[in-house]
C-alpha positions in Angstrom: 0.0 0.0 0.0 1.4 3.1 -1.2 0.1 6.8 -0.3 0.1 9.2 -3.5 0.1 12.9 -2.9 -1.8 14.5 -5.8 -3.2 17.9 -3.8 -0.8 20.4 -6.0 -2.7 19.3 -9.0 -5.7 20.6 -7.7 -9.0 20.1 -9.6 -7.0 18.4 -12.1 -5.7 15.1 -10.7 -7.8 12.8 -13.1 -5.2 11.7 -14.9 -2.5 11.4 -12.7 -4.2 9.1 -10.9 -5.3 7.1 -13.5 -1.7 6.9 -14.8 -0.9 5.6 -10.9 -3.8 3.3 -11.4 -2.5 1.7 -14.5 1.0 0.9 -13.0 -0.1 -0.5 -9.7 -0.2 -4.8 -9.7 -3.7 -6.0 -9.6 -4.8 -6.6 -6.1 -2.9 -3.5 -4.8 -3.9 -1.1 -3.0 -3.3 2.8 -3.2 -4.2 5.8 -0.6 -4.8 9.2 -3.0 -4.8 12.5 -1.5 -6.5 15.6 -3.3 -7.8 18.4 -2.6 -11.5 18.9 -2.6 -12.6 22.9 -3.5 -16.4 22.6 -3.6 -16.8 18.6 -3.3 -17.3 17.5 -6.6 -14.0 16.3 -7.1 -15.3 13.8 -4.7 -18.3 12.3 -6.3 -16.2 12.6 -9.6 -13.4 10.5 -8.2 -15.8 8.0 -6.9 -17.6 7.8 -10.4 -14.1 7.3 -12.3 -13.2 4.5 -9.7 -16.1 2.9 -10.8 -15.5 3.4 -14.7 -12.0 2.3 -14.4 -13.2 -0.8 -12.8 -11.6 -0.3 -9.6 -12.7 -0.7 -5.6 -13.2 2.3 -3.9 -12.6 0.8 -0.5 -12.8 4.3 1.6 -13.2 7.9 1.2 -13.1 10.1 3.5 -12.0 14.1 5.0 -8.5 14.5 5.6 -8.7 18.3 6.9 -10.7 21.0 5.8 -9.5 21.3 2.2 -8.2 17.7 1.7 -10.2 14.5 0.5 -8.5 11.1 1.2 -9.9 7.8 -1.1 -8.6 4.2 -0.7 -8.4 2.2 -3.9 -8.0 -1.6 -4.5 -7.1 -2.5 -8.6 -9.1 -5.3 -9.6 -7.2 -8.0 -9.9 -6.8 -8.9 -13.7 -6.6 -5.4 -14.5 
């Protein structure tokens, strides 16, 4: 389990963690820090999770501008 770090992106941290997503082994599991503005990078993350064909395992408030989510790559993947 590795934690990955992506608040300086900002609202812009799709891809990034997509990228981290694709080089992870299947079965892994990876903590992703962003920041969250006005929330819908939350929902937004969750629904890419989902499209990706990954576990979203947690998600939760880090502080008052940060957004922690816990994925697990499908094995396979």
């Amino acid at each position: 389990m590795q934690r990955y770090d992506l608040r300086h992106l900002k609202a812009d941290f799709y891809d990034r963690m997509e990228e981290i997503l694709n080089e992870m082994s299947p079965g892994e599991v990876g903590i992703f820090m962003f920041e969250i503005g006005d929330f819908s990078p939350v929902h937004e993350s969750a629904k890419k999770i989902k499209e990706w064909g990954h576990e979203l395992m947690n998600s939760l408030k880090y502080n008052e501008v940060d957004w922690t989510i816990v994925v697990k790559k499908k094995a396979g993947q």
